[in-house]
C-alpha positions, 0 to 999 in steps of 0.5 A: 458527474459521471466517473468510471474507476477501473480497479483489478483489484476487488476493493471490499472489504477495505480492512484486506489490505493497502490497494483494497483500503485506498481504493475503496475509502478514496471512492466511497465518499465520491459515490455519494456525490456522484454517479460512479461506475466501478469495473473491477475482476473477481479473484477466487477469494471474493464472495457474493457477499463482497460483492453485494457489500461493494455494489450498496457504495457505488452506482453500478458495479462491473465485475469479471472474472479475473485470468487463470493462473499464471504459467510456471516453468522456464519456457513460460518465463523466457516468453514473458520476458520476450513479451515484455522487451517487446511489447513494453507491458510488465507480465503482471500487467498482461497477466491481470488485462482482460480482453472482456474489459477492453471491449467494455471501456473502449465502448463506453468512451465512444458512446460518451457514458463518462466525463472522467475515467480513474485507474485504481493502482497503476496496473489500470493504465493498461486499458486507458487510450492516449487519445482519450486525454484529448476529450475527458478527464484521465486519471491513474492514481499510482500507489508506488512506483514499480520502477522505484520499488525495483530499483530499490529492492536490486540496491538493497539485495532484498529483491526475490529474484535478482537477475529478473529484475536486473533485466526488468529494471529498464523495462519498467523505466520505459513502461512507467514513463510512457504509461503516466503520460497518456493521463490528464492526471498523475496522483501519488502518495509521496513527495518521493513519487512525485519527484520521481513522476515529474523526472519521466515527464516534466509536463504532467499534472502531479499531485501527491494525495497520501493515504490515510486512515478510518478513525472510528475502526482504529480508535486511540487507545484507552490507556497504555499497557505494562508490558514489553510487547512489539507488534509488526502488522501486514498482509505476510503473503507480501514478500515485502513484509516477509522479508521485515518480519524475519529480519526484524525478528531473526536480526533485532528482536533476540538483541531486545530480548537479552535486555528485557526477557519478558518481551514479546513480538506479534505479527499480525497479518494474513495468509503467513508464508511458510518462513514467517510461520517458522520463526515461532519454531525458534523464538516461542515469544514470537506469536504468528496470528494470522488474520485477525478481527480486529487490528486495533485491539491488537495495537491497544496490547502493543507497547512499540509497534515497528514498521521495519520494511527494507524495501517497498515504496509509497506510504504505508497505510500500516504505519498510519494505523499504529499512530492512530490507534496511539502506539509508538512507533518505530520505522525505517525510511520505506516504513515511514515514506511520505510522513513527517514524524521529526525535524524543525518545526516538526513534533516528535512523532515516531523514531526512524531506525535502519540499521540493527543498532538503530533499533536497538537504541529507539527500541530500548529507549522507548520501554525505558522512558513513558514520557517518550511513549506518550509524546509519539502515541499523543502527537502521532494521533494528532497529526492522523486527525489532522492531516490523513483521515479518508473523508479529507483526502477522498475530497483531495482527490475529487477535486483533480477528478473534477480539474 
């Protein structure tokens, strides 16, 4: 079979982050069966050596170049807003779309090159035709939903600019709605997704195909360290992520500390903004590393790991990492979206904490008890071979290529 997947974002490596690591292992098992064509842009981080790494996984690979950079200033905002009110096309959508690209993709569908087209992160859907639907197989692959994420993050008061996305907000209810109903195909990543896909149009072909995890780049730890370390791990560029990492460590972790003195937070993740550099400047027992080699010898060292995010949906390939890597786990509702980890039937797979004091308590349980830590480290471990390795869930998404 002959698939084209469009991606704006460059997918390799994979270990960059969530779009780049769903994209890549979810295509990479693909190629190997089928003869895939990847389009994709260049941002200025991206070498040559990425894109020679990338082009030895797929058939032909497509690169262009991505737009300039954004305009800043008011004028420039009011347009955007004007733009999207009128066209029905979010700015960050319009920002990444290249004419280039268009022209490409509408040529290859008129000449038949492809018996199924796939858009990598729902940004992708911008290039697709409505019609197409009627003589190949369209798929959009949405990672989260941009109008859940808003809405949630108005409900929550962590959104970055507030009075945008109050205007923004129906907008992207319209955007989403029509957007997933030129596809053949809808693919999620949470059953709270697919609720949300079938609610904007109740005749379209949902299914859930949740992230997952490299097992031999996140082995299970070897043994459990004797310390008080806690570990957040995230690209901390990802205003989501700032906004866990300060209120995790300005809210929660001085509270830990007064009970265990020797306790240690690290959060681990690439580019830190400026705000999360400066929690060390307050806290000397917080320790910003930046990019690492190697996330898994991080989470080996780690006691608890915590995925305290109070925003941002879809599953978190983040937090399936720490319960590969075997480190107990504690998370909000948005840290552990989409994975069962208590309740009937369920084992004990990682403590669900909100509020400070839920911290508090599942933090303080945890160094407390390591019978508690070795029931999550083992079960949280298990139910990743079992149901969220790449090559089960990249087969998954096959199958509704192929449908």
């Amino acid at each position: 079979m002959k698939i084209l997947m469009l991606s704006s974002t460059f997918p390799y490596p994979p270990t960059k982050g969530g779009t780049h690591n769903r994209t890549f292992n979810l295509i990479q098992p693909i190629a190997q069966r089928h003869e895939v064509t990847l389009v994709t842009q260049r941002s200025p981080d991206v070498t040559d050596e990425d894109i020679a790494g990338l082009k030895q996984w797929v058939k032909e690979l497509v690169v262009f170049e991505r737009p300039n950079t954004i305009q800043s200033g008011l004028i420039a905002k009011i347009q955007r807003f004007v733009q999207f009110l009128s066209q029905g096309i979010p700015p960050n959508v319009l920002y990444l779309y290249s004419e280039e690209i268009q022209q490409w993709v509408d040529r290859a569908v008129a000449e038949k090159q492809y018996d199924a087209i796939t858009c990598e992160h729902s940004v992708n859907e911008i290039y697709i035709r409505p019609q197409w639907r009627n003589t190949i197989t369209t798929v959009i692959d949405i990672h989260s939903s941009i109008y859940r994420t808003c809405k949630n993050q108005l409900e929550t008061n962590t959104s970055d600019n507030p009075q945008r996305d109050r205007l923004y907000l129906p907008l992207l209810r319209r955007y989403e709605q029509n957007s997933i109903k030129k596809f053949s195909q809808v693919v999620v990543t949470t059953d709270e997704d697919q609720k949300q896909m079938e609610t904007f149009a109740p005749n379209a072909k949902v299914t859930v195909i949740a992230n997952g995890v490299d097992l031999d780049t996140f082995p299970y730890r070897p043994q459990e360290p004797e310390n008080h370390n806690i570990i957040f791990v995230g690209g901390l560029d990802y205003f989501v992520n700032i906004d866990a990492a300060c209120f995790f460590s300005q809210e929660v972790f001085p509270l830990i500390q007064q009970q265990f003195p020797d306790a240690n937070l690290t959060l681990v993740g690439s580019k830190p903004a400026s705000e999360v550099k400066e929690l060390t400047t307050n806290n000397s027992a917080i320790t910003v590393t930046g990019r690492v080699p190697s996330i898994a010898e991080y989470l080996h060292q780690a006691t608890i790991a915590v995925a305290p995010l109070r925003t941002g949906f879809g599953m978190k390939i983040k937090t399936l990492e720490y319960m590969a890597a075997g480190t107990p786990v504690v998370g909000s509702d948005r840290g552990l979206e989409g994975i069962e980890v208590a309740g009937e039937g369920i084992p004990l797979r990682a403590l669900r904490a909100n509020t400070v004091p839920e911290y508090l308590k599942a933090i303080t349980s945890l160094f407390d008890d390591a019978q508690l830590r070795a029931t999550l480290s083992r079960n949280g471990r298990k139910l990743i071979e079992k149901e969220y390795t790449w090559s089960s869930l990249s087969q998954q998404y096959e199958k509704v290529i192929l449908s």
